[in-house]
C-alpha positions as CSV (number, residue, x, y, z in Angstrom):
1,X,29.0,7.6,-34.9
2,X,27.6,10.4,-36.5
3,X,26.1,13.3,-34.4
4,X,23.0,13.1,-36.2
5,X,22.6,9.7,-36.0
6,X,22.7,9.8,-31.8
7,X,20.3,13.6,-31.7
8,X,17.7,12.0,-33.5
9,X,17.9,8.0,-33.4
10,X,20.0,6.9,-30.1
11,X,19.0,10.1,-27.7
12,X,15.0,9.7,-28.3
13,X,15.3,6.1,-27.7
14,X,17.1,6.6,-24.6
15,X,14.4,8.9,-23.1
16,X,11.3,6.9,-24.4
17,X,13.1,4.0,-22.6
18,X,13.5,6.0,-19.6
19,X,10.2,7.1,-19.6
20,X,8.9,3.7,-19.6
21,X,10.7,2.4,-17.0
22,X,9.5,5.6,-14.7
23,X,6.0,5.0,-15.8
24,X,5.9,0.9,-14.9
25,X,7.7,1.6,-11.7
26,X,4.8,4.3,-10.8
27,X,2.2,1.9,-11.3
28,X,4.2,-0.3,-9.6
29,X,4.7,1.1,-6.1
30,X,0.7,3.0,-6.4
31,X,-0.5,-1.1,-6.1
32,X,1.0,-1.8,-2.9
33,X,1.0,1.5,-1.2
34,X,-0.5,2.4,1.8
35,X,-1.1,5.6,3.2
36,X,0.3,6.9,6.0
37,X,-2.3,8.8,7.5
38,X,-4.7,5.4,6.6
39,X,-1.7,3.8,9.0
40,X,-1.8,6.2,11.9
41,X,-6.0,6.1,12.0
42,X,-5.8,2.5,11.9
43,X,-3.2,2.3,15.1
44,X,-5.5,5.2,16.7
45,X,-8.5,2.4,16.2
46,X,-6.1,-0.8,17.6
47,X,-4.4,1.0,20.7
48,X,-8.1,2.6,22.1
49,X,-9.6,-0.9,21.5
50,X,-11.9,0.4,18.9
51,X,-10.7,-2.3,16.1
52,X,-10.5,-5.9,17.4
53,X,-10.1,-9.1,15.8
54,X,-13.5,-9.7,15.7
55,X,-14.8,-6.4,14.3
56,X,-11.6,-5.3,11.8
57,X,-13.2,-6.5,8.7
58,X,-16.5,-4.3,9.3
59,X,-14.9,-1.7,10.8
60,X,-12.3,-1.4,7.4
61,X,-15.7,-1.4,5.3
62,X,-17.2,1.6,7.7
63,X,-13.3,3.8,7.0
64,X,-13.7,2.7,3.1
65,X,-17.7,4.4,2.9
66,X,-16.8,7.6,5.1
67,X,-13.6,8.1,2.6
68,X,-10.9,7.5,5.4
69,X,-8.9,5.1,3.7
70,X,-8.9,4.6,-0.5
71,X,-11.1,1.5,-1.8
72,X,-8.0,-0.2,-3.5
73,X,-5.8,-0.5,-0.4
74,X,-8.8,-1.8,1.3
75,X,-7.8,-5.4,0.6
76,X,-3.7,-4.8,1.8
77,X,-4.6,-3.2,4.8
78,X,-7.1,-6.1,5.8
79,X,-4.3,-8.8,4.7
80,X,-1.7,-6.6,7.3
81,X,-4.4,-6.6,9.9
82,X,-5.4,-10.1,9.8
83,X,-1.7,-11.3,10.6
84,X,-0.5,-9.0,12.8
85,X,-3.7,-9.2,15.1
86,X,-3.6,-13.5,14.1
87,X,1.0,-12.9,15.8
88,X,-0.5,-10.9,19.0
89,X,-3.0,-13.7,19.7
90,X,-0.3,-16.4,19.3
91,X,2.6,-14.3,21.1
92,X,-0.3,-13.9,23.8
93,X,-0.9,-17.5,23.9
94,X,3.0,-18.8,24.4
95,X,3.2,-16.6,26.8
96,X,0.1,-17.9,29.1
């Protein structure tokens, strides 16, 4: 192989390739992340009683208006909600 042939055909390649593969695995991991700061003021909210079961779906939409937690991790906070609060009402109900 000729040097010049791997400075300016094989070497480029390799970085635009690694390039893409750091861009897709960005975008990747900013879909399904959640904050941690949304995570500790939704466990504030659960252990004082504040977020129930009933109320978690308006409460999410009053943290989404005042800016507390981001619009787009909205929907994965609600999914992660919904079952652990739907696994404390069972484990609460084997054990009556």
């Amino acid at each position: 192989m000729d040097p010049i042939e791997f400075y300016f055909l094989i070497l480029p390649l390799a970085l635009l390739i690694g390039l893409l593969v750091i861009v897709i695995v960005h975008f990747a991991r900013k879909d399904k992340t959640i904050n941690s700061s949304e995570l500790e003021t939704i466990n504030q909210l659960m252990q004082t009683g504040t977020l129930t079961k009933e109320n978690f779906a308006e409460m999410l939409q009053v943290l989404v208006q005042q800016g507390i937690i981001k619009e787009s991790s909205y929907e994965t906070i609600g999914k992660i909600l919904d079952e652990s609060l739907n696994d404390a009402e069972q484990a609460m109900v084997s054990t009556d």
